[in-house]
C-alpha positions as MATLAB code, in Angstrom:
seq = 'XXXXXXXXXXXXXXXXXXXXXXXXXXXXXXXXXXXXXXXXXXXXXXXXXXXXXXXXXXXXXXXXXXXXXXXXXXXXXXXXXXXXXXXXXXXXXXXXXXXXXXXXXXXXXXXXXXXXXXXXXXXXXXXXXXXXXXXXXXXXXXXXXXXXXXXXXXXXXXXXXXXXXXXXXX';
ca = [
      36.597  -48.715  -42.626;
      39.886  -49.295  -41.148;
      39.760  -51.211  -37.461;
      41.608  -49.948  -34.827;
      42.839  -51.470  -31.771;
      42.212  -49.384  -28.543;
      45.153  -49.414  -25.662;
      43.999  -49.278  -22.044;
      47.426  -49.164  -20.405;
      51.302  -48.763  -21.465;
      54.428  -48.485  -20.085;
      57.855  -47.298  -20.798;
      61.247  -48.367  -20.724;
      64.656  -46.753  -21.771;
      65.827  -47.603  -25.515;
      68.251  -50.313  -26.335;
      70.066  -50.821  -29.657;
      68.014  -54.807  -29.811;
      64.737  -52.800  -30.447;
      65.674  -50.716  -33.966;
      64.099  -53.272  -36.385;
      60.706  -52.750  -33.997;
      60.825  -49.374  -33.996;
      62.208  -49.154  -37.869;
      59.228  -51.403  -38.284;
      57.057  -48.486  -36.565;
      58.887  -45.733  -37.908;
      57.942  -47.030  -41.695;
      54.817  -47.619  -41.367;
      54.290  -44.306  -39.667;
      55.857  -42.739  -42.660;
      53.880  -44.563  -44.772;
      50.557  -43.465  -43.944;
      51.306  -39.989  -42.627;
      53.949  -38.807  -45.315;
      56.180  -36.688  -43.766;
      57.642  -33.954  -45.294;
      61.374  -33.776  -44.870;
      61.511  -37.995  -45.462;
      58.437  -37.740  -48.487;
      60.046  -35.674  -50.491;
      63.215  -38.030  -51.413;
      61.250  -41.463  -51.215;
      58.911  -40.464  -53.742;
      58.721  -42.951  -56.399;
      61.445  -44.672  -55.229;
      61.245  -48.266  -54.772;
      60.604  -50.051  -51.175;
      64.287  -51.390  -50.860;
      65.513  -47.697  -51.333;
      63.005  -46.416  -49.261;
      64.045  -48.888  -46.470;
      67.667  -48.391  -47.196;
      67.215  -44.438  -46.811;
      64.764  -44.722  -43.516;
      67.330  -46.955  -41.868;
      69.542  -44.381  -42.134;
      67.740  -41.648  -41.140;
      66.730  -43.288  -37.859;
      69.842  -44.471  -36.638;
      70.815  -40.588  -37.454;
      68.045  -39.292  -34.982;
      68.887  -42.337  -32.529;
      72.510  -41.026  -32.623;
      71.771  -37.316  -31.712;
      69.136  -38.231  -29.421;
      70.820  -38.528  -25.351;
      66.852  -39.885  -25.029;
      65.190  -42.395  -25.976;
      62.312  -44.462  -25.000;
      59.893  -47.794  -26.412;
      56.233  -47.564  -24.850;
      55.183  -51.124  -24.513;
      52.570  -52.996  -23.628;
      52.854  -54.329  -20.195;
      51.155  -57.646  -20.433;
      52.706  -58.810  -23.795;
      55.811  -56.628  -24.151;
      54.779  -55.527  -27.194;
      56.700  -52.352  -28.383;
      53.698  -50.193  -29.921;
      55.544  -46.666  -29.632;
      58.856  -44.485  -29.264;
      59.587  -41.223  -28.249;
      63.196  -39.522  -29.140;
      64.577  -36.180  -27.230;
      67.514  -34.392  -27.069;
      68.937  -31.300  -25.579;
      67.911  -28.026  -27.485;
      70.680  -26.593  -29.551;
      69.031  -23.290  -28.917;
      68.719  -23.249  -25.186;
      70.184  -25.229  -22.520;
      67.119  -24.977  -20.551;
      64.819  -26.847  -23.267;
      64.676  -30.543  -24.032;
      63.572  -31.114  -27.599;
      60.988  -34.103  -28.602;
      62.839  -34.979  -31.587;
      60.321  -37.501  -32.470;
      57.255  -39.429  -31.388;
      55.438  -42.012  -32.827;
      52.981  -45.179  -32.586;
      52.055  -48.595  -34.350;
      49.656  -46.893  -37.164;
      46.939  -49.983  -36.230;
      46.873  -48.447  -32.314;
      44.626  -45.856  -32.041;
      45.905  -42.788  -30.503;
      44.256  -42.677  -27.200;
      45.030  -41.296  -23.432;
      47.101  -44.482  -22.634;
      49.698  -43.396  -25.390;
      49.518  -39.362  -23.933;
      49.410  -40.534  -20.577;
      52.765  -42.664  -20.879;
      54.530  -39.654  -23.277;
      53.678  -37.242  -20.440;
      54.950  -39.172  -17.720;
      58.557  -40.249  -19.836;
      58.730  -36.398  -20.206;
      57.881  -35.002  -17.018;
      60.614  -38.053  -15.486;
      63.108  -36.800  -18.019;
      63.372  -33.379  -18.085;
      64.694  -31.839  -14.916;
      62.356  -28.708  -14.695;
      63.264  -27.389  -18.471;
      60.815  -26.289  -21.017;
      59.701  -29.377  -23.435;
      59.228  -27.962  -26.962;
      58.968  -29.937  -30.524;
      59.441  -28.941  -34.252;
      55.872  -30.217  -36.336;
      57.885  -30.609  -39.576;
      55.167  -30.047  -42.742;
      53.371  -33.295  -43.889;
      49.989  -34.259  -45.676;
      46.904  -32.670  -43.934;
      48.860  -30.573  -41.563;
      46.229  -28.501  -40.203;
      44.606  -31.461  -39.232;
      47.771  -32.865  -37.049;
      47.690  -29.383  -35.439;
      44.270  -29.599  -34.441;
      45.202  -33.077  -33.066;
      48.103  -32.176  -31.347;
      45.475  -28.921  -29.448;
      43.351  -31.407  -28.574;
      45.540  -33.989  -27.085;
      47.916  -31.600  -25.168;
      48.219  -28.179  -24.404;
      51.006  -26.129  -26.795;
      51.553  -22.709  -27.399;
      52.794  -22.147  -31.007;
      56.535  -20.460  -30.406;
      57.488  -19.709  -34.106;
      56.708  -21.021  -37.620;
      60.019  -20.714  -39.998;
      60.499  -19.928  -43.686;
      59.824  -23.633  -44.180;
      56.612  -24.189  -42.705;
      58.492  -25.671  -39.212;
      56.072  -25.148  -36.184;
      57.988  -24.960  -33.191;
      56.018  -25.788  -29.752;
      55.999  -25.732  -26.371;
      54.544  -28.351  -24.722;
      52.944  -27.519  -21.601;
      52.786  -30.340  -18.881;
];
């Protein structure tokens, strides 16, 4: 049985371009153990170095388009354990979009991590609706289920590719 390391408190702080190998570092193994869709499909038996090469890209894509982003840290060692990237909706000028969220796979995901998500988004978005796009990956019903019980969502619309798009209700 894995061990997992519990968080009692965390903190946030704006991105800066000297933290992408920490939060490439998260970002793999985040795809690694929850296989996301829309980055699974192409790294499939591919080799680590590609794998890097193509994640590497693909973050500094979603860095680019997001106007914000944010490391969750822990205060007393300045450890970077998390990120969270939004961006204005393309849809709707009154939405801002949680691109993408994530933690250190060894962290369990507990109210500290919820609690410092909420209050980056609720600091952040100016009175406008906060939705996100749950993208298909391994044991998706199970995510959804996780995401209901950690926050409260109402399901907007699923698309022709299995896209959930939420609201997230603060």
């Amino acid at each position: 049985m894995k061990k997992y390391t519990k968080i009692n408190k965390l903190e946030y702080k704006e991105y800066k371009p000297e933290y992408f190998a920490e939060i490439f570092a998260i970002f793999w193994e985040f795809q690694k153990k929850n296989k996301i869709s829309m980055y699974e499909n192409l790294c499939k038996n591919q080799s680590d170095l590609m794998i890097a090469m193509y994640l590497t890209e693909e973050l500094k894509q979603l860095c680019s388009k997001c106007s914000k982003k944010f490391v969750a840290f822990l205060p007393e060692t300045n450890e970077i354990v998390g990120f969270a990237l939004f961006s204005e909706n393309y849809f709707s000028k009154n939405c801002l979009e949680l691109q993408f969220a994530c933690k250190k796979p060894k962290y369990i995901y507990c109210k500290a991590f919820r609690d410092c998500l909420f209050e980056c988004i609720y600091n952040i978005r100016d009175d406008k609706k906060v939705v996100a796009v749950l993208g298909k990956r391994e044991k998706f019903d199970k995510y959804l289920n996780f995401i209901r019980r950690i926050m409260k969502i109402d399901i907007i619309n699923v698309d022709q590719y299995e896209n959930t798009l939420v609201e997230i209700k603060l």
